[in-house]
Phi, psi and omega in degrees: 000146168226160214267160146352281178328324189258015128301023215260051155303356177266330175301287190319305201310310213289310154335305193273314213331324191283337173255027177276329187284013153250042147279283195306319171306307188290338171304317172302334170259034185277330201258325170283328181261003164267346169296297162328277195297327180311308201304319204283339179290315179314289170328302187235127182292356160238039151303297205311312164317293172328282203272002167289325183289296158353304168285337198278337196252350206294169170250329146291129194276023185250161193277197184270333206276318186295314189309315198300332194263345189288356152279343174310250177010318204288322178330281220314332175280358179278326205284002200270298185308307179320314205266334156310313217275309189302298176318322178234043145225145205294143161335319215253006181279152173307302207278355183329314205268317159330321158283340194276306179306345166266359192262311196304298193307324192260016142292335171293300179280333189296313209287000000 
């Protein structure tokens, strides 16, 4: 059984929120390695070879160009699910006050 106590997701955000901020350095360099991969597919043909085999042997259906935005992607969906969680718990739950204080910290790193 589990217990009230061993629900504590706002507690886990708070814990981690500090290493979430290099999250914010690859966001600043996303645009330079999306630049990157442009130039070098064009350019060199066995780059364009290199990542066709890859994808052809990957066990993922995504290209390197999808893999790249996907940390992007991952705050706002942390910032959402925080702001679902905060919405349908109740006021008077242990961890209420723990989310809002992790919806703060990854608003922060989000900005």
């Amino acid at each position: 059984e589990i217990s009230e106590m061993s629900w504590n997701v706002g507690k886990v955000f708070l814990q981690l929120a500090p290493f979430m901020k290099v999250y914010t350095t690859y966001i600043n360099n996303y645009n330079k390695a999306q630049v990157a991969l442009c130039k070098l597919t064009k350019k060199r043909k066995a780059f364009r070879i290199f990542l066709a085999e890859r994808e052809r042997t990957s066990q993922s259906p995504l290209d390197l160009a999808s893999l790249l935005i996907t940390p992007i992607q991952r705050i706002p969906r942390y910032k959402l699910l925080l702001e679902d969680l905060i919405k349908n718990t109740p006021e008077t739950h242990v961890d209420c006050k723990e989310l809002k204080g992790a919806d703060e910290k990854i608003s922060e790193i989000a900005a």
